[in-house]
N, C-alpha and C positions, 0 to 999 in steps of 0.2 A: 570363519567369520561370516556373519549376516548380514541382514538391514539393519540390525541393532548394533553390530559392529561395536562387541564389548572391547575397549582397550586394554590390552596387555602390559601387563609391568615391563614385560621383556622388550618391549619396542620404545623407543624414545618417541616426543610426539612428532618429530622431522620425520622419522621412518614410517611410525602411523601413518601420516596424511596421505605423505608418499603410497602407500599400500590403498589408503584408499582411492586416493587419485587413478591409482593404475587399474583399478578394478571397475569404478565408472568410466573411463575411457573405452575396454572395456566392452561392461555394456552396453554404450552409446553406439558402439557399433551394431549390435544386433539389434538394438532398441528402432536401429534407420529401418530393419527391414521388415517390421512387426509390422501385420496389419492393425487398421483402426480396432476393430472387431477386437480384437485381443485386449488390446490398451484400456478399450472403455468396460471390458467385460470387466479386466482388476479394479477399474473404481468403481461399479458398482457393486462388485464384493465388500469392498471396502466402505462402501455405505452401509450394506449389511452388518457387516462386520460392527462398525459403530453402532448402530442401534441396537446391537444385540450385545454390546459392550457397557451399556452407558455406566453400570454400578462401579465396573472395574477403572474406566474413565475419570468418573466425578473421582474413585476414592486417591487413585494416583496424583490427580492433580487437588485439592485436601491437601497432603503431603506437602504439596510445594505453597500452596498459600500459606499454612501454618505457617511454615519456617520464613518467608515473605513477610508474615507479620512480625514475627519475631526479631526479622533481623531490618523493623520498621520500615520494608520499603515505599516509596512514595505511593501515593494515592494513583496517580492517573497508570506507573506501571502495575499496580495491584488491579486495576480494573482491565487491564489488559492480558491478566494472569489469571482469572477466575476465569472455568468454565460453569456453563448451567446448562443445564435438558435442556433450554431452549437454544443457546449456541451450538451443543450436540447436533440437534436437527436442523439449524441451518447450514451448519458442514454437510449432511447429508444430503440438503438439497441440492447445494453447488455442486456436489462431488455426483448427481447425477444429472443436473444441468451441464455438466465441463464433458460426463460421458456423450449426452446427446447431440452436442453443438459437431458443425461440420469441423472435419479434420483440413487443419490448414497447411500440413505437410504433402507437399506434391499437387498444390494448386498451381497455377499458372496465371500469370497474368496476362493482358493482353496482346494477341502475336501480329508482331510488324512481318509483313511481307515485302523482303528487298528486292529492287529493281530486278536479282537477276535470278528471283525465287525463292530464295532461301529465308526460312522460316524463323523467326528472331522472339525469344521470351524469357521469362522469369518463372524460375518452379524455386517455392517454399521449400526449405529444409529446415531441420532441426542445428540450432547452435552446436550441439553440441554435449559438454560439459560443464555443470550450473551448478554456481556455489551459492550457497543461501544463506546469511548471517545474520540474526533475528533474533529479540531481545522480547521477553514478556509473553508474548503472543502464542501458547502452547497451538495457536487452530492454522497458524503457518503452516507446521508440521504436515499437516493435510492437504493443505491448499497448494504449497508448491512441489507437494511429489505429485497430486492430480495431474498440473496446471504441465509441471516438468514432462510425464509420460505421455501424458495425453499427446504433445507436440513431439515427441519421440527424443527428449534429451534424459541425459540420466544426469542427478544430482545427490549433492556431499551438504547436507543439512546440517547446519552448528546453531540449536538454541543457544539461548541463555540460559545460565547455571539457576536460574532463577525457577525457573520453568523445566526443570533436569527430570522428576519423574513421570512427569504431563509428558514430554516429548518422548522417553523410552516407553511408554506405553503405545502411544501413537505407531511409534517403529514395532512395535512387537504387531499390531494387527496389520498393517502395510507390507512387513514382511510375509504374512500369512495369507494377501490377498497374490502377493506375487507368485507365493510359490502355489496354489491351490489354480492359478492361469495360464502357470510353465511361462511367466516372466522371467530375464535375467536378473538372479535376486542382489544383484548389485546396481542396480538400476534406481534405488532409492537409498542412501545410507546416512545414517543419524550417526553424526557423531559422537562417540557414547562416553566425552571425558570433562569436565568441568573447568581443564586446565585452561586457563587466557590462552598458553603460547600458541596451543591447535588454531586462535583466529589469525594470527599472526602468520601462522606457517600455511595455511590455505590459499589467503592471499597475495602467497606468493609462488603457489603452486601452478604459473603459468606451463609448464610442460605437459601438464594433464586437465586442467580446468580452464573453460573458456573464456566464462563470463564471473563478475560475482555481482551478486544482488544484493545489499546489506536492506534491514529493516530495525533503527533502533534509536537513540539519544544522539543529539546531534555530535557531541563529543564523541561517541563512538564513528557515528560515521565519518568526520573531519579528521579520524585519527587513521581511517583506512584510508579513505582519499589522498594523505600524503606519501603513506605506507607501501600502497598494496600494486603490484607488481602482475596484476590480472586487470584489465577493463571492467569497469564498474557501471551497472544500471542503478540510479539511486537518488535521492531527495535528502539534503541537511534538514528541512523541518517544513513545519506547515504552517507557515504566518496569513491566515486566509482570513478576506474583507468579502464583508458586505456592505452594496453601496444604495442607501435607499432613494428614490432620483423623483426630481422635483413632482413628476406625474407618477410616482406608485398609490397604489391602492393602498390608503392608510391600514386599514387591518389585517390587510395580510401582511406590510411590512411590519407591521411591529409583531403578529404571528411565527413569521417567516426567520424576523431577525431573535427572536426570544428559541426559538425551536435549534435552529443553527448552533446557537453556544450552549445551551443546556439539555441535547439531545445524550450524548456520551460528552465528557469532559477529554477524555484520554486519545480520540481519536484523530487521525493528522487532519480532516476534513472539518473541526470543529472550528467555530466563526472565534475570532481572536481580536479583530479591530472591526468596529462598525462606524461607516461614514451616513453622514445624514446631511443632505442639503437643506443650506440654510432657509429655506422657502417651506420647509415642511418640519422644521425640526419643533419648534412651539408644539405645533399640535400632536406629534409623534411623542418623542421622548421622554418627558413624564409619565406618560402611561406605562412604556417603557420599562422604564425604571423604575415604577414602583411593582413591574414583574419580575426584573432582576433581583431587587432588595427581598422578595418575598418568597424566591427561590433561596435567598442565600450568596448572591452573586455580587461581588467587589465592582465597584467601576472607575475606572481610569480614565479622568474627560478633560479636555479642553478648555478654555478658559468661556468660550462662549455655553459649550454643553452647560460647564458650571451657573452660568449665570440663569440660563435657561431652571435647570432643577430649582437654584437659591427661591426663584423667582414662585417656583410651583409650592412653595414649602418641602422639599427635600432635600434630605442632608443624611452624614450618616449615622448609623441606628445599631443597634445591638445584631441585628441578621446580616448586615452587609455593610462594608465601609463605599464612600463617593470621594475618590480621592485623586489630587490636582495629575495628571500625566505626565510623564517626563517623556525625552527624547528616545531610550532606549523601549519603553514601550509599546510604541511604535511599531519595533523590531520584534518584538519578543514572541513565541508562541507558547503559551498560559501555561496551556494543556493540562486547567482546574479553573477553579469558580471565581475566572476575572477576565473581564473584557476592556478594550480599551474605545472610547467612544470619541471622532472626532466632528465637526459640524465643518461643510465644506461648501464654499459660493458655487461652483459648476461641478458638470458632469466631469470636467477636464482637470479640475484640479483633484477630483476621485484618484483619478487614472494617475493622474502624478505623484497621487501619492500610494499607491500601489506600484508603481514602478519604483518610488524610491524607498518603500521598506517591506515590498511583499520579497515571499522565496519563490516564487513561480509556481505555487501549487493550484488551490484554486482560491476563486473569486464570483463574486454573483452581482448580481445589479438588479434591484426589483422597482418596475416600472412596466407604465400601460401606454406608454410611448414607442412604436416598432422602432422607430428611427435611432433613437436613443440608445434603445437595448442592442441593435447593430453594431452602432459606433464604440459601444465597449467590448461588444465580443470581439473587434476588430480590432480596437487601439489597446487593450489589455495581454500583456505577453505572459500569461499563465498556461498551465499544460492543460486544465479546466477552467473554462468561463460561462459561466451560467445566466440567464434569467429567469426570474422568479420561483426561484429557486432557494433552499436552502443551501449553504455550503459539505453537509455529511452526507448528499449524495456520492461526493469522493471515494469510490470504492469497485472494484471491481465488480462483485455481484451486484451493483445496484446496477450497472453499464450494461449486466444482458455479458457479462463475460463469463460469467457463472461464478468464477473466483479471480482475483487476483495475486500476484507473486511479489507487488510492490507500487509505487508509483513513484513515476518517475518525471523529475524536471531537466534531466539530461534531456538540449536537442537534437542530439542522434541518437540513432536508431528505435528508439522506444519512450513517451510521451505519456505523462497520465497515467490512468491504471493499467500496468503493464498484464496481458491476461495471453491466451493461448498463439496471436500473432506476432506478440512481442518475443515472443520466446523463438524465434524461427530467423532465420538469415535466406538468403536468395541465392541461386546461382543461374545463370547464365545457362539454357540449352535451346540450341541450332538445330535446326532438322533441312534438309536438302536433299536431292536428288542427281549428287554428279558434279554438282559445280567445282568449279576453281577459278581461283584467285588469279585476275588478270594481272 
């Protein structure tokens, strides 16, 4: 068995897992004592490797879009499931920005000197063993065997059956870059079966995997979070505000907030409720919205929003509906071509209401006010808070992480885009000269 780790009739998927489990643990070991040089040399192979793949790339994943259409999947996972030459190249990028970035394994943190000499610090290690459970997103494949190696863990990759030929293609050049760098070639392994139970049985693979990382429908994730029997890094959804505040720069707020939701639809960083203070809302959001309507974009308003458009002559029209908000609205993250718009008297009633229907992913606040744009990045408990800002910065490679492995609104141990330091745990080392314990 390989990276591509074909399944066997003859193994049930408990024994599967089991076998792969044992074999990243495993690797994880040898993976601790790999130098950097090694590690980054396989992902820049593997950049190679990709560019010099891309025919074989597009046609594998081809394959799975067809049958994605065929078997009508929704819009925002279909836009998550297409590759193009230009996504190609920016896995390329990342995957040689993750090789160049310093290695976080066996840094130290800063060393306390105790009264009676002895030397007190934090040295970075690798977690471990990293489950990675990911829906749509064939460029995962890439990004957390990089993100995993690079910080010296080894990981047990489960796309979605949706994305099944995109990701064994991924493993067949992954593999190739392992063994052409005398990496442990269990140190990255795709799970190569379609079956549900294999997510089921990983996640509870606590004897050989450390961590699991899901990336996927909130239903999926809510259904591991009761389940799973492994410590989980992860985010149920991405219900993310932006708040236009009584001193923003009119054109860039309604730049700013038009760019945020109709940048990608499908992505967790895309803007899903816009608040607009009442002081600004007249002269903002009919322009607004008559960008929205002319993209195409549903809007979900409030009763003052509403009166506001009545007011402007807008209403809705053959390209887009204007229709009254409900409660659950609010809540919801679109993730397609509908925003929900509400008009709010303070900065503070923003915040209140982002505390009572955001998921703690991110949020932005665009204003020319310092003061203002403080007291949100302060009083806003998202894992991302921004100003002047779009909200689809959300994302690992936009951070300067080169890629990410997820993002996370857990607050322990890992926050936001989870990128090559998140993936690392600490231990304790003492240096002395003789002492003892009195």
């Amino acid at each position: 068995m390989n990276t591509q780790s074909t399944h066997s009739s003859d193994l049930s998927i408990q024994d599967y897992l089991r076998q792969l489990g044992k074999q990243a643990r495993e690797a994880s070991r040898s993976l601790m004592r790999l130098s950097d040089q090694k590690k980054s040399a396989a992902l820049l192979s593997l950049a190679d490797l990709i560019n010099d793949n891309k025919a074989f790339l597009l046609a594998e994943n081809a394959k799975d879009v067809a049958k994605a259409k065929a078997n009508q999947l929704e819009a925002a996972l279909l836009d998550r499931l297409t590759l193009t030459e230009k996504y190609l190249d920016i896995m390329q990028t990342g995957l040689r920005q993750i090789a160049a970035m310093p290695n976080p394994v066996g840094s130290l943190s800063a060393t306390t000197v105790r009264p009676n000499g002895m030397r007190v610090a934090q040295m970075r290690v690798p977690i471990g063993v990293i489950g990675i459970i990911y829906e749509s997103r064939p460029n995962v494949t890439v990004d957390a065997a990089a993100l995993c190696l690079k910080s010296g863990n080894a990981c047990i990759l489960r796309g979605g059956s949706e994305a099944f030929y995109s990701n064994q293609a991924f493993a067949k050049l992954i593999a190739q870059s392992l063994k052409a760098n005398d990496l442990p070639e269990y140190a990255v392994q795709v799970v190569a079966t379609t079956d549900r139970a294999a997510v089921g049985e990983l996640i509870r693979l606590s004897e050989y995997v450390d961590v699991i990382i899901p990336r996927g429908g909130k239903s999926l994730l809510a259904r591991l979070a009761e389940e799973a029997k492994v410590p989980m890094i992860m985010h149920l959804d991405g219900n993310c505000h932006m708040y236009l505040d009584q001193y923003a720069n009119h054109q860039m707020a309604i730049d700013l907030a038009f760019h945020a939701k109709t940048h990608r639809y499908g992505i967790c960083g895309a803007l899903e409720t816009l608040l607009i203070d009442e002081s600004i809302a007249a002269a903002i959001l009919p322009e607004l919205a008559r960008k929205f309507q002319a993209h195409g974009d549903e809007m979900r308003v409030c009763p003052q929003s509403k009166a506001i458009l009545v007011a402007a002559g807008l209403q809705s029209n053959e390209q887009a509906a204007i229709k009254d908000a409900t409660e659950e609205d609010w809540a919801t993250e679109f993730l397609g071509p509908i925003i929900a718009i509400r008009i709010v008297q303070s900065i503070d009633e923003a915040i209140e209401h982002i505390s009572q229907y955001g998921s703690g992913h991110t949020e932005s606040i665009i204003t020319d006010n310092l003061q203002r744009a403080e007291h949100f990045q302060l009083a806003v408990d998202s894992s991302s808070v921004y100003v002047n800002l779009p909200t689809v910065f959300a994302d690992g490679f936009e951070y300067g992480l080169g890629a990410e492995i997820g993002i996370s609104t857990n607050r322990l141990h890992a926050r936001g885009p989870v990128g090559l330091e998140g993936l690392t745990t600490y231990k304790w080392v003492l240096n002395g000269n003789g002492q003892q314990r009195g």
